[in-house]
C-alpha positions as CSV (number, residue, x, y, z in Angstrom):
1,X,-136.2,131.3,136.1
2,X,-134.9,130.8,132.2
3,X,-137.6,131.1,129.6
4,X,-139.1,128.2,127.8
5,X,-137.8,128.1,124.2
6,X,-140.3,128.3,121.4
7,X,-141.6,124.5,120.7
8,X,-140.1,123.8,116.9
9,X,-143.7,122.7,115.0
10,X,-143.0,119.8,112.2
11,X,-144.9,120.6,109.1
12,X,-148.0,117.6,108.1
13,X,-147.4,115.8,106.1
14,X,-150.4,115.6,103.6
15,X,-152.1,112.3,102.5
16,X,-150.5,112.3,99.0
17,X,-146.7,112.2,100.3
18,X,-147.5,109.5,103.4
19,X,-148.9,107.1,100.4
20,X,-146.6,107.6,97.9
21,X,-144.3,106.4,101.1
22,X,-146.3,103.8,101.9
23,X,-145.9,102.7,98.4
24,X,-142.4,103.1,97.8
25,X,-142.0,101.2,100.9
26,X,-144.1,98.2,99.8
27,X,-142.3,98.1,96.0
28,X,-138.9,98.1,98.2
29,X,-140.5,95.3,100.3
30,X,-141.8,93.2,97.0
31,X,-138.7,93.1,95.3
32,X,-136.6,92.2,98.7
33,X,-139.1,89.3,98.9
34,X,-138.7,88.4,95.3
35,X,-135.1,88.6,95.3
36,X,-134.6,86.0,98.5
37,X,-137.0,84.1,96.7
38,X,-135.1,83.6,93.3
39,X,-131.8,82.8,95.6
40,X,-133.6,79.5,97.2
41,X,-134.0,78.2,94.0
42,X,-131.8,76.0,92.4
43,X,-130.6,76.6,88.9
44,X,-132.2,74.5,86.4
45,X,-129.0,74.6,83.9
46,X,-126.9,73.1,86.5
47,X,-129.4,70.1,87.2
48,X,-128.9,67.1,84.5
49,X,-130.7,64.1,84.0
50,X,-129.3,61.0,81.5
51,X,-129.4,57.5,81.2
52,X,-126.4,55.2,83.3
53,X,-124.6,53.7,80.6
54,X,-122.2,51.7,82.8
55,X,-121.1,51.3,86.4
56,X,-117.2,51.5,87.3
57,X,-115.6,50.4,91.0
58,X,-112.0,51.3,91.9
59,X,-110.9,49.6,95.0
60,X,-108.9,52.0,97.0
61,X,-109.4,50.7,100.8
62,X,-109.3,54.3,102.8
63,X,-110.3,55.4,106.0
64,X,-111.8,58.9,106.7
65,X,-111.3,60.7,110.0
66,X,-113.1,63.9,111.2
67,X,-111.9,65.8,113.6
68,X,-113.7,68.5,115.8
69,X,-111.4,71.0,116.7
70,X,-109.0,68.7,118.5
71,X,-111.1,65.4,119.1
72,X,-111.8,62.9,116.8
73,X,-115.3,63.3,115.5
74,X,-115.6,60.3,112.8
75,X,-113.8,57.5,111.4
76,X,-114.9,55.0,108.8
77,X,-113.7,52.9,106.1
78,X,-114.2,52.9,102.6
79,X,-113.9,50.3,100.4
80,X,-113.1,52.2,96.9
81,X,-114.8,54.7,94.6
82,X,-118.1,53.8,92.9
83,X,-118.9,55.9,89.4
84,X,-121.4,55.8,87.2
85,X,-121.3,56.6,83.4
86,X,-124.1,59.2,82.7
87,X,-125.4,59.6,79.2
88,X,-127.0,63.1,79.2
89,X,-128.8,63.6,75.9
90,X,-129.0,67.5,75.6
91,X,-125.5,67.1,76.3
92,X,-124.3,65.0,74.2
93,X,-121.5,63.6,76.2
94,X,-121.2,61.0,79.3
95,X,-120.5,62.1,83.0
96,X,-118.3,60.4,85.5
97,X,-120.3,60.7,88.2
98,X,-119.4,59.6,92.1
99,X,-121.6,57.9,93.9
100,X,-122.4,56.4,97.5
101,X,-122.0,52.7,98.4
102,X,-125.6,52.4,98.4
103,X,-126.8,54.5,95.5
104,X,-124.4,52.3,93.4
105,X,-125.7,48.9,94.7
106,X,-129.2,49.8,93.9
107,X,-129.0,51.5,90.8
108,X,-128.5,49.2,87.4
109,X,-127.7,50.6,83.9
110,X,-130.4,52.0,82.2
111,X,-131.7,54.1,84.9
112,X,-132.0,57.6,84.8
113,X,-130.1,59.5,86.9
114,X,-130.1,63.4,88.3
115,X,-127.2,64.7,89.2
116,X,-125.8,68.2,89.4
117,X,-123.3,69.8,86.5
118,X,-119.6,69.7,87.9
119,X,-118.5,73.2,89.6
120,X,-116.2,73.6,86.7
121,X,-119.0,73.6,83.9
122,X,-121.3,75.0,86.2
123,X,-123.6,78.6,84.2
């Protein structure tokens, strides 16, 4: 028969390490929590309100396809592009915006509008 080898003990740990553990672990934890929070959040700079100072439609009759992988997913036709001319105080400077069919048919001038800042201008 071999002999058993000596069982290797682990030292305790004592009640001061395991809690400065516990709250190293939890401060970790917080600011991961804090962080994914901040992310959802959309970025105020980028969101601008102003006034519609006029309404412009360019007829360009299109259609759109989607495709799937190699099946047609979509189709429809559009009738042109609707804009509106944003005001934007703060700004100081109008904003061609695009616009839906629908958002431009219910919308008249003088009604504010939100929009986001275009990607180039973007903070």
């Amino acid at each position: 028969m071999s002999a058993v080898p000596p069982r290797y003990v682990v030292p305790t740990t004592t009640k001061r390490e395991a809690l400065v553990a516990v709250i190293a672990g939890l401060l970790v934890l917080a600011f991961v929590i804090y962080g994914i929070m901040q992310m959802g959040k959309p970025a105020r700079g980028n969101q601008l309100t102003g006034v519609i100072v006029g309404k412009e439609f360019t007829p360009q009759k299109e259609r759109q396809i989607v495709f799937s992988g190699r099946q047609l997913k979509a189709a429809r036709e559009i009738d042109g592009e609707y804009v509106f001319k944003v005001r934007v105080g703060q700004e100081k400077r109008v904003y061609d915006v695009p616009v839906e069919k629908d958002e431009y048919l219910a919308r008249k001038e003088g009604d504010t509008m939100s929009f986001m800042r275009p990607e180039s201008e973007q903070e």
